[in-house]
N, C-alpha and C positions, 0 to 999 in steps of 0.2 A: 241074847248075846250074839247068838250066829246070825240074825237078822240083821244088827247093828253091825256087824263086819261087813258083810255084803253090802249093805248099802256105804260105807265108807269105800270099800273096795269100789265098785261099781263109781262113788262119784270122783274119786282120784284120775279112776280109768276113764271119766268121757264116758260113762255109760250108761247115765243116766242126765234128766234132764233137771236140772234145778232152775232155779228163780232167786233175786234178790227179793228180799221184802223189806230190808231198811238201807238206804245205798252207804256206805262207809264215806269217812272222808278223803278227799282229793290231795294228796303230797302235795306240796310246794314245787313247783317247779316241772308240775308234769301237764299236758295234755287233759282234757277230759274225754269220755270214752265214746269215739265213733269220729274224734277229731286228727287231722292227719298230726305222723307221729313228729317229734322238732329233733331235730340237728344240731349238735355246736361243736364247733371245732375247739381242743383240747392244745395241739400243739401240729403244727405244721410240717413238722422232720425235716429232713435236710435236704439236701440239693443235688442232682435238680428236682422242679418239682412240676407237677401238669396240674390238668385239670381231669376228677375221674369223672367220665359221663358213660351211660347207656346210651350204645345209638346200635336199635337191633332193626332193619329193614323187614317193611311189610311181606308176607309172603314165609318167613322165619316159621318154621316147624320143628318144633321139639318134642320129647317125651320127657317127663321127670319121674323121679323112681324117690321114697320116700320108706327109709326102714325103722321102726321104734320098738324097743323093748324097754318094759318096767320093772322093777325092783320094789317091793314096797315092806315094810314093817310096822308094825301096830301097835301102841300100849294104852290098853285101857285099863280104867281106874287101879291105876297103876304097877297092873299086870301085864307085860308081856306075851304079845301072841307071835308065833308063828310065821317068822318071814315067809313069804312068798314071789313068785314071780309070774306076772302076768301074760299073756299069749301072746309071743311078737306080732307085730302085723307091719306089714308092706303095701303102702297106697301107690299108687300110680296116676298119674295125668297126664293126655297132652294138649298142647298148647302150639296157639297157631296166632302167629300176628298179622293184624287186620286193619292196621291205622298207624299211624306217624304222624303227628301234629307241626305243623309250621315251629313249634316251641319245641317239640321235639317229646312230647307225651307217646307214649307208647299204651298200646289198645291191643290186646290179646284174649283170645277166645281159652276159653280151658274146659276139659272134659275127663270127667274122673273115671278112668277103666275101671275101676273095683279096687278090691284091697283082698289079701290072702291072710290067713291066719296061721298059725303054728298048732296047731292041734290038740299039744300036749300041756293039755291046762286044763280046769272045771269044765263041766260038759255044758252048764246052763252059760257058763260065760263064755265060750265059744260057741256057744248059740246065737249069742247074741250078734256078737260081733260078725259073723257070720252074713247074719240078717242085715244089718249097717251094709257089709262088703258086696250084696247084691244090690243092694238101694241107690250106692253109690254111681253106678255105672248111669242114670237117668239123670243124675245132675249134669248140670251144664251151667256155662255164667261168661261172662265179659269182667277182665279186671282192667282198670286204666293207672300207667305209673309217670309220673316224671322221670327225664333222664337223668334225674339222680338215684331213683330208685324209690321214689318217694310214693307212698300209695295216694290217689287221687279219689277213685271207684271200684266199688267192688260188687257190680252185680251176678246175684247167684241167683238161680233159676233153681227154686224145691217144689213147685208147682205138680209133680209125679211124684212125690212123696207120700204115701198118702197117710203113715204115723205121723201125725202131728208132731208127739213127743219127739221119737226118730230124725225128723227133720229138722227140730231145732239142735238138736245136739251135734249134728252133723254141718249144723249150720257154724257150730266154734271147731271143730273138727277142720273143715275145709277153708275156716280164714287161717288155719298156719300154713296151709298150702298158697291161698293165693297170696300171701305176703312173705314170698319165699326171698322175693328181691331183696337185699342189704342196702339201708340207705347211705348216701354221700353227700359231704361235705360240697358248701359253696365251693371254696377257696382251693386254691392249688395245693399241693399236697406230695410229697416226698416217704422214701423208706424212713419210717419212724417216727411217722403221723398219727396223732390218735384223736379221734374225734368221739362225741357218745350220742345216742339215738334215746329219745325217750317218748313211752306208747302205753297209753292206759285200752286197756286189753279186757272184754266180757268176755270168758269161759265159763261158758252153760251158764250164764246168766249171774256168777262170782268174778265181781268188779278185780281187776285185779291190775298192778304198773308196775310197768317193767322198762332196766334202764339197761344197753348192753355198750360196753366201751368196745372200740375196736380200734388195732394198731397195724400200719403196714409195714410187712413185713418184704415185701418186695414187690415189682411194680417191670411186668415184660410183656411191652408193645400192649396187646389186648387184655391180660391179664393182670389181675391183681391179688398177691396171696396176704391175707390176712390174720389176725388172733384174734379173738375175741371172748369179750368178758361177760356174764351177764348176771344182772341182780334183781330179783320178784319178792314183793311184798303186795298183801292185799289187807286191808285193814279189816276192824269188827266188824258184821255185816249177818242177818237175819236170814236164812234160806230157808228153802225147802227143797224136800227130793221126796219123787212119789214110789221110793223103793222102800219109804218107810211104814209103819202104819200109821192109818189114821189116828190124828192128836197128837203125832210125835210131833217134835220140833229139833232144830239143827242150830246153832250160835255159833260160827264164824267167828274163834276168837283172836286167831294170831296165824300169820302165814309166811314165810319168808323162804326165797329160794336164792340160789349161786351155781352159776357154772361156769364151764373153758369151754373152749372150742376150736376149729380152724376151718378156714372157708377161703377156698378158690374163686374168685370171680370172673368170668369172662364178660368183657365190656359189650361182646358184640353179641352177648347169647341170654336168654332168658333164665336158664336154671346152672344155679350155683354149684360146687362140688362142698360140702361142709359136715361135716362131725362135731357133735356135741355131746356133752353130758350136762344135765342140771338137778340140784339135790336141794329136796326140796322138805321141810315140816307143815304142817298145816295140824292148827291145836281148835279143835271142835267139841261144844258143849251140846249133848244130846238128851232132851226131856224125851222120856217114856211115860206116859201118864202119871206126873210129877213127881218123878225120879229121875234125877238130872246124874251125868255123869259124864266126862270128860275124857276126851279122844285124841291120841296125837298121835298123826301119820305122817311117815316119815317116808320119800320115794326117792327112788337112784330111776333119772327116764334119759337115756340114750337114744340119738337120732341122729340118721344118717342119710342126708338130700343128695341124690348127683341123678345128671343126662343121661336118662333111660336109653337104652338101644332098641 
């Protein structure tokens, strides 16, 4: 039983590495996964109205600062375990633009300083993460976006990695970072615009789509303050985690997440200021040498992006 905690715990947290082994089906209406995210505009608000674009000049150096803490609750077969809360951790990156494209693409260097941990959690789980928080500091990558904010490329350099596992996990870890931009609407757009972004999303290797609306809520010279809404489902889907034992098995039954938010944008700058919250279920069937039993974890995850100093 404490095995099968941990390893839930562990794959909630990002900290281990999974794999799909049957991919689920694709929503209607979204993206497939590695395809850039779609745009549609909802309602155009009212007047007057511009056009929102990024336009950050080459030579632009930023830091970004990145805080998350977890919440999570447990009930297996159909006992109740023991809320807990997870180590916060703090990434960091900065980020240096190195291109401008005639279309107006934007080319930025990023480089991950580390990440800090909160101490006061399990000893082996702040080990680990720990071990991540030094690793981090060797990555490196180019991401490219449209001036709407649109992901284009996303290359990341784990080549100094040398845990395999580590690397790929770090590898879903670090595209929330490089897709920190908010996309934008073609069309002009006024206070009380709402458009929605939608992005089929691998986390550690759990297909997973995610739709976020977002309304403006005011609109001065460079900036733009927003709300935003966001909705996660990821359908049935076969995995595996090797924090389990050998022959165990994992069944991806049912996953569904919702949150609020609010996000500052500046037109002319690379990292956002934005606060979130997203609460999330995710119902998992776990065989133990043909003892199957059933798992729903339930997490409260808080994150908070703004311009490092």
């Amino acid at each position: 039983m404490k095995r099968q905690m941990m390893a839930a715990l562990l794959l909630v947290a990002g900290m281990s590495t999974l794999s799909a082994r049957t991919p689920g089906q694709q929503p209607e209406g979204y993206p497939a996964v590695g395809a850039p995210g779609t745009v549609k505009l909802i309602s155009a608000g009212a007047a007057p109205k511009t056009l929102l674009r990024y336009a950050v000049p080459v030579g632009t150096k930023e830091r970004m600062d990145m805080t998350m803490s977890v919440g999570m609750s447990m009930e297996m077969a159909g006992a109740a375990m023991p809320s807990m809360t997870l180590p916060g951790m703090k990434m960091g990156a900065d980020l240096a633009v190195t291109d401008v494209s005639a279309a107006g693409d934007i080319t930025y260097a990023i480089n991950f300083n580390g990440m800090s941990v909160d101490g006061n959690a399990d000893p082996a789980i702040v080990a680990a993460m720990q071990t991540m928080a030094d690793t981090m500091k060797v990555v490196k990558g180019t991401v490219t976006i449209t001036n709407r904010g649109v992901a284009r490329a996303n290359n990341m350099d784990f080549s100094k990695v040398t845990d395999s596992q580590l690397g790929q996990m770090m590898g879903s870890m670090t595209s929330t970072l490089n897709n920190m931009s908010m996309p934008l609407p073609e069309e002009e757009v006024g206070v009380g615009a709402r458009w929605e972004a939608r992005l089929a999303i691998n986390a550690n290797g759990v297909t997973m789509y995610q739709k976020t609306e977002f309304e403006v809520v005011a609109v001065d010279g460079k900036t733009v303050t927003l709300k935003t809404r966001i909705t996660q489902t990821a359908p049935a889907q076969a995995i595996s985690n090797p924090a389990m034992p050998p022959g165990a098995a994992i069944q991806l039954v049912d996953m569904k997440g919702s949150g609020l938010g609010t996000a500052l944008l500046r037109l002319n700058g690379l990292v956002p200021t934005s606060d979130g919250t997203v609460d999330s279920t995710m119902v998992m069937a776990i065989d133990m040498g043909g003892v199957s039993q059933q798992m729903a974890v339930t997490t409260s995850m808080k994150m908070i992006v703004a311009p490092g100093k």
